[in-house]
N, C-alpha and C positions, 0 to 999 in steps of 0.2 A: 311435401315430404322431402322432394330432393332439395328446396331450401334450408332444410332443418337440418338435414344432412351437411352442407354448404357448412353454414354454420358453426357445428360441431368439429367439423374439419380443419377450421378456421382458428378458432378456439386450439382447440388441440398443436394447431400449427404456434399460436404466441407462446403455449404454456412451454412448446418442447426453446421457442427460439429464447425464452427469459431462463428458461433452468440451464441451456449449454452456454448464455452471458454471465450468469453466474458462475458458474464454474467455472470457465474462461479466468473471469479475471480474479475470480482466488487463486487459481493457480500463477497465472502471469504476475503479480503484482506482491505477491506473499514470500514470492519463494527466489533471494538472492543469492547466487553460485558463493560459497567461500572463498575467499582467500589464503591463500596456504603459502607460506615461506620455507616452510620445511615438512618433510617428511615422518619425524618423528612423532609418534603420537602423543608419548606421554610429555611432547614441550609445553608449556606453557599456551593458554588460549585466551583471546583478548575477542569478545562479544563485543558489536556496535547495534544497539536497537535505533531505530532513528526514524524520521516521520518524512517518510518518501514523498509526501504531495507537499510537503513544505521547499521538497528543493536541497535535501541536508547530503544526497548521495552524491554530491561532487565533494562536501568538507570530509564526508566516511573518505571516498577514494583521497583527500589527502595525507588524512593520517592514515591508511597503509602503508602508500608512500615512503612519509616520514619513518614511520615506525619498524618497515621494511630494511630501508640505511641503517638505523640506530641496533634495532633486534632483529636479526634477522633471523633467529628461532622461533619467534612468535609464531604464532596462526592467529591467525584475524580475519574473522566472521563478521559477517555482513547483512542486515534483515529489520525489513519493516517493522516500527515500534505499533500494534493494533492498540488502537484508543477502549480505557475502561469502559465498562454501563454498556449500556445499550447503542452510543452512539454507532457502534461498527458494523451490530444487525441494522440499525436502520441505513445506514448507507447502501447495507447492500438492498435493503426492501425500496428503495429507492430507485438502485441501478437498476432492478429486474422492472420496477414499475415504468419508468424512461423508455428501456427497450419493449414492453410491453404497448405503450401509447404510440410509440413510433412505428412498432410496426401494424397497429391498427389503422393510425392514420394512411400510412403509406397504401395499408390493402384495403382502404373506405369497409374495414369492418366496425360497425359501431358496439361497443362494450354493450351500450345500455340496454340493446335489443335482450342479449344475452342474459339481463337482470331483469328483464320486463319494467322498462321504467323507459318511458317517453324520452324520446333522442333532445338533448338541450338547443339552442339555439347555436351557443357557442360551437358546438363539435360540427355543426354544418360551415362556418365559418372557417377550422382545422382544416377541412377534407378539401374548400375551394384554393386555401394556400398550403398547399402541402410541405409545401420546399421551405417554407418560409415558417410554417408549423412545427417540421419537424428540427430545423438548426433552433428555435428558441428554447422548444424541449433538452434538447442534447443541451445546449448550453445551463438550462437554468438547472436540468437534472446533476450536470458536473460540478455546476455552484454549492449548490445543496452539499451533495456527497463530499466536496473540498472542504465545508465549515465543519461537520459532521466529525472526518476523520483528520483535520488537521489540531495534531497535538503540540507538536514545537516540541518533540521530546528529542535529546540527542545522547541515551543513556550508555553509560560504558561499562563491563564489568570484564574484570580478569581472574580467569581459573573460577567463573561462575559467584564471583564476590563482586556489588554494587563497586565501584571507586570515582564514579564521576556520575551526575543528574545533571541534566540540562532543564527538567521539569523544578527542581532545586534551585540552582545557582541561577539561573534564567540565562546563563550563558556558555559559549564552548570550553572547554580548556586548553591554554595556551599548549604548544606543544614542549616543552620545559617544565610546567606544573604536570605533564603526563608523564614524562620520564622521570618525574620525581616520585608520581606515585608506583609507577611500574617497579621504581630501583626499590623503593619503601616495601612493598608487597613482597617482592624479591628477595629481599636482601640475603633472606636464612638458604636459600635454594642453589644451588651449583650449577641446576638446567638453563640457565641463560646465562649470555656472558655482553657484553656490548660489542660493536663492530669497533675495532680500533681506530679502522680508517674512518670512522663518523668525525665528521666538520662538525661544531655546534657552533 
């Protein structure tokens, strides 16, 4: 009885530690602070959706930058592009599964007990290299979730209007093809004016 108990407790213990990793890193990884150049609300707002695990939020952070010198009425928003289909639940049913096998391994609780199904030969194997168990996990788990949610998206849109795809064009836009489309989108509006002192 107080095995079963054990057990239960054990259980109870991966479920709470994979639902507060999940949450975790929806929060952390989803939610990028804006950018804001000005106060005004009603100025002009330039969205960057972009694919975080690809490595794109140093090119976001340079066109703020740029686009900061040039307009500096804009607001420029900043946030993870989430991949269509289902690829984005499975990544996360992946991360919770990662953090669930790691921390079995680590506490020698065997899942299978828990499913009434004979412990494999393999998981005895896990439990004698723990260390060496649980870095192949963590790594092959982050591989996984990497191919999953990398999109290569680097989308733009201004005042909530598409004006640039990276899923599209397969590539970024120069920063001159962006101030052409900003001035083009622009042109009828009096809320932005360019910096005079802007260098081109």
């Amino acid at each position: 009885m107080d095995a079963l108990n054990g057990r239960n407790l054990a259980l109870l213990v991966l479920c709470l530690c994979a639902c507060y990793a999940l949450a975790a890193e929806g929060d952390g990884a989803k939610e990028i602070p804006p950018t804001k150049f000005a106060q005004n609300i009603a100025a002009p707002t330039m969205t960057f959706l972009y694919c975080y695990s690809c490595g794109y939020r140093k090119a976001f952070e340079d066109y703020v930058n740029i686009l900061g010198e040039k307009y500096p009425q804009i607001q420029v928003h900043g946030a993870n592009y989430d991949p269509p289909g289902l690829n984005y639940y499975l990544s996360k049913l992946i991360f919770a599964l990662k953090i669930c096998i790691i921390v079995s391994v680590v506490s020698s609780v065997s899942p299978f007990t828990f499913l009434g199904l004979n412990t494999p030969g393999w998981w005895g194997h896990l439990q004698t290299n723990k260390i060496y168990a649980c870095m192949m996990i963590f790594f092959l788990g982050n591989m996984l979730e990497g191919q999953l949610i990398s999109s290569g998206a680097f989308e733009i849109s201004l005042n909530d209007v598409p004006v640039w795809s990276k899923l599209q064009t397969g590539r970024f836009p120069s920063p001159e093809v962006l101030f052409q489309i900003i001035d083009n989108q622009l042109q009828f509006t009096e809320k932005i004016q360019e910096n005079p002192d802007f260098v081109k």
